[in-house]
Each structure stands twice: as structure tokens, then as C-alpha cells.
Phi, psi and omega in degrees: 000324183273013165272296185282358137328299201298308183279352174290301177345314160281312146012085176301163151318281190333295171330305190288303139355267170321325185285327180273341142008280177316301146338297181309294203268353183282281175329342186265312172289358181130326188316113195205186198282160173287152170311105217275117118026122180248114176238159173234157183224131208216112183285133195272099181272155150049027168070044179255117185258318188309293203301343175295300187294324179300317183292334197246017147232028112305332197277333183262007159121015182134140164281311192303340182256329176273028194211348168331096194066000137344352244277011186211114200243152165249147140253148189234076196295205185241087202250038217300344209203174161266026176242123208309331146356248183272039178213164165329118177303130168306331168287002168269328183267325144332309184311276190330304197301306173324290197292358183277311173305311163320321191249014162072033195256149175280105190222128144259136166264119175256170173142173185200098169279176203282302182210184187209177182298325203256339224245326201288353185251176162277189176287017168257337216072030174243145175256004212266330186227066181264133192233358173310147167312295178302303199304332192283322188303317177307311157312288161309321155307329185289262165029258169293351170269330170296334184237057124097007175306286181325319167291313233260318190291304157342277178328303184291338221034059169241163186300101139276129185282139099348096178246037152239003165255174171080184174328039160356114188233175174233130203252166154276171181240131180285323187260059182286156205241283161263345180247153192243320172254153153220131160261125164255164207255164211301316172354273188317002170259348177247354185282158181228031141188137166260141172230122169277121178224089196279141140301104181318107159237173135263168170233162153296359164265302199272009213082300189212142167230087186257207166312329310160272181307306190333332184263000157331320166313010192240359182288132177271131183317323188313319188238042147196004191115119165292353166235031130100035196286280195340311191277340191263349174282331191268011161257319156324329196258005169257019200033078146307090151329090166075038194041035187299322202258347119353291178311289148327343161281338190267310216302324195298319177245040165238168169311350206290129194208014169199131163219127158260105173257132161294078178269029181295302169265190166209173262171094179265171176035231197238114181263185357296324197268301188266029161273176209265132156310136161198138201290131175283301214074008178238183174203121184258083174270130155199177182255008177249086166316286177340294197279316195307327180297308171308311159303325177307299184317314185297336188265346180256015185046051197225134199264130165316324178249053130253010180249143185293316203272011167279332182270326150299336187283306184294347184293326173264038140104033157263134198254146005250171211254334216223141163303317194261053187238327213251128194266112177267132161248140195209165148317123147293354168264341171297074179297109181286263254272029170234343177335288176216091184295332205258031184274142196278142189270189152275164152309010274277139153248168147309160136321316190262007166294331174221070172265355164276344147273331169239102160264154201302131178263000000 
């Protein structure tokens, strides 16, 4: 205590004055520390995914407060194939369209998937860089109709977009990591929010396939490929980590400002596609894409720095770096480090591990 005496003491008045000034007026406005990021995690009971999805964006104060001067959204599952396997349940997305709707929002389902059963190769017979039109318009029909889209979208009376066909525009990268330009498709350019809604997976490139990874799906195949190989080859010759700088470059020019994941099943070992499926049972909402990933990871018991585009995403200044930085709203009886203690990571490779299935044209 006579230590911390001693330095108030050297305090002039003047010093002291300003500070309780400050003090003062920092208290009439308001001032405080910024708020720690918010996710909520939400247990799916007796298989109610609406009531599941509702609570956990109740749980962050609203659609109505998280769409707020919003009035026009794409949601964006994760559809990489047609298969039911490995992609986003439509009823978490059903859910989401309601309630956007409900809050009087202009809303569309975008994507653009890697492949399909029918649709995926070109006239070589390659799938890795197919850019015809018809075929990709086809592919994407194949999609949404095989998992229940197509019905689902009828129902809401909403758009599903195709976003590797139609109109393009080209944007800047504010930061850029490999592209200084990307052309998107023109939609995304007119929403005033994008929401990513991922199947909780891992992948063998990125680690994890969240909220984050999700936009890949936005690269449109017509000018890169449906399975986006061409950008991830000029992103490898930038030594991308871990398709990092890919990832991140799309994010820097979208809206993204809600992600929801879908942890009803999840997706263990070396995903997106051949990892083992097993029901999770949650559902993880927040409006800070970083933190909502991070969590997800923490609940797959992956560490922020073991995924690349979580350690690039903070380099170019995006928060939080850290678990205990994310303020959880939860069931007090949901303990996250017992959800799935034994979950299997992927196996991770390079890019340039498999140039003998897509090699660079």
C-alpha cells in the first residue's frame, strides 16, 4: 500500500483534476470497455430445430434487433454436393427465412456448390474447374432439389440464387492477402447482410469448415471453377495457409454479419465430405463471424491457432484472437468441453498435395 501511496503522490493536481475530469465525463456518456462478442449455444430437445434456432437468436436479443436497418439478406448454407451427408439441414434455414421474414426482411438462399451427382464434370471430364453456364445452372438445380431446397424456398416464397451463374461484378479486397480483386456475383452486392449457415465439419485443408470457410461458396464457378481449384492454385503461390487467404479475401468483401451453425449433426475426421457424421445436437448463433467459429472449434476441441484462417483473419485486425475474449449465453446446465470431448480432428494436407486430382490448367 505505501508503494501505491507514494506513486499517487507524484500525481500534480493538475494531473489529478484531469483525471477525475475525465473520469467524470467518461461516466456521463457512457464509456466503458467494448463489449466482449457474443455467442449463444442452443440444445436442439426432443429434435425441435425451429425452437432451437429461435432461442439462439433470442438468446442475442432478436432477428428483429440483429437485422436491424438490414432490410435485405442472402442466407448462405453449405451445400458443397447433394448429399444430405454433409451439408446444412434445411431446417435450420427454414427457421432463419421465417423469422427474417417475420421481421419484414427482403431475404434469398444463395450458393454455389463444388458438385453434384449428375452435373459436376466438364466436357474433359474434369470436375475441378468447371465453368460452363448451363452445366453449373444444372448442378445447382440438382442441389436444391435433392436436399429439399427447392420445396422449402416454394414454401417461404423466397429466391434460390445460383451464385456461380448470372451477372458479376468485381470488387476490391480492402486488406488483400491473395487477390487485390474478386468478382462476385452482382446479388451480393445489393444485400445490406450476409448470413452463413454451415454444417459444423472439419476439413483436410482448412481445418474447420464454419462460418468463415463457408464463403468460399461465393466464389462463382463461371470465373473460377466449381470447385474454386484455379483460386486456391494463385492463392498456394502466395503461400496461402490452409486455403487462409482465400477464405478471407471473400469475407473482406461481403456483409457478413450472422452466422449460424448448424451442429444438429456434425462431421468429424477428414471432412467436408468423408468424415464420420454424428448427431451434435446444438445450434450456435452469433453476430461476430470469428468468434462464433472459435467457438464452434472449442466445442470440436481445436484450438484458434491451429486453424490458419483464424490466425490470418486476426493479423488483418479481426477480433477475437481468444475463447475467453467471447462473452456465451447458454443453458447453465450445457458444460461446451463435455458436448463432444472425444471429437476427431481432420488430418490436414496442403493444396499442392493433390494436384494430381486437379491439376493446374
Amino acid at each position: 500500500m505505501a508503494k501505491a501511496a507514494r506513486s499517487f503522490n507524484r500525481i500534480s493536481r493538475r494531473d489529478f483534476l484531469g483525471l477525475a475530469s475525465m473520469t467524470f465525463l467518461a461516466s456521463l456518456i457512457g464509456c466503458q470497455y467494448p463489449p466482449r462478442p457474443a455467442v449463444s449455444v442452443v440444445r436442439v430437445n426432443s429434435g425441435d430445430i425451429d425452437r432451437a434456432v429461435r432461442k439462439a437468436i433470442d438468446l442475442l436479443g432478436g432477428m428483429a434487433k440483429i437485422t436491424r436497418n438490414k432490410n435485405h439478406i442472402c442466407v448462405k448454407p453449405n451445400l458443397v454436393g447433394d448429399s444430405p451427408h454433409n451439408t446444412t439441414n434445411p431446417e435450420v434455414v427454414r427457421s432463419l427465412v421465417a423469422m427474417m421474414k417475420e421481421a419484414g426482411k427482403h431475404v434469398f438462399i444463395g450458393e454455389g456448390s463444388a458438385v453434384s451427382t449428375s452435373y459436376s464434370q466438364d466436357e474433359f471430364g474434369n470436375y475441378c474447374y468447371l465453368k460452363d453456364t448451363e452445366r453449373l445452372d444444372a448442378m445447382q438445380r440438382e442441389v436444391f432439389d435433392t436436399l429439399g431446397y427447392t420445396a422449402m424456398a416454394e414454401a417461404l416464397d423466397v429466391d434460390l440464387v445460383n451464385l456461380h451463374t448470372g451477372d458479376t461484378v468485381e470488387v476490391d479486397v480492402p486488406k488483400p492477402l491473395a487477390f487485390k480483386k474478386l468478382s462476385i456475383n452482382k446479388r451480393l452486392t445489393e444485400i445490406d447482410l450476409l448470413c452463413s449457415v454451415p454444417m459444423m465439419k472439419t476439413h483436410y485443408f482448412a481445418g474447420v469448415t464454419l462460418g468463415l470457410k463457408n464463403l468460399i461458396g461465393l466464389y462463382p464457378g463461371s470465373v473460377y471453377g466449381s470447385l474454386r481449384s484455379g483460386i486456391h492454385d494463385d492463392a498456394l503461390a502466395r503461400n496461402s495457409p490452409g486455403l487462409a487467404y482465400e477464405i478471407i479475401d471473400m469475407v473482406q468483401v461481403n456483409k457478413l454479419g450472422l452466422v449460424v451453425i448448424d451442429a444438429t449433426n456434425a462431421m468429424e475426421g477428414n471432412g467436408p465430405a468423408s468424415g464420420h457424421v454424428f448427431p451434435m445436437g446444438i445450434i450456435i448463433a452469433g453476430t461476430n463471424p470469428l468468434a462464433t467459429d472459435i467457438v464452434a472449434a472449442h466445442i470440436m476441441q481445436i484450438s484458434p491457432e491451429e486453424i490458419p484462417h483464424f490466425v490470418v483473419a486476426n493479423e488483418i485486425g479481426m477480433t477475437p484472437s481468444r475463447f475467453d475474449q467471447i462473452e456465451i449465453f447458454k443453458s447453465p446446465s450445457l458444460n461446451l468441453e463435455e458436448i463432444c470431448p472425444d471429437f476427431q480432428p481432420a488430418n490436414v494436407i496442403e493444396w499442392n498435395q493433390v494436384t494430381r486430382l486437379c491439376p493446374p490448367v
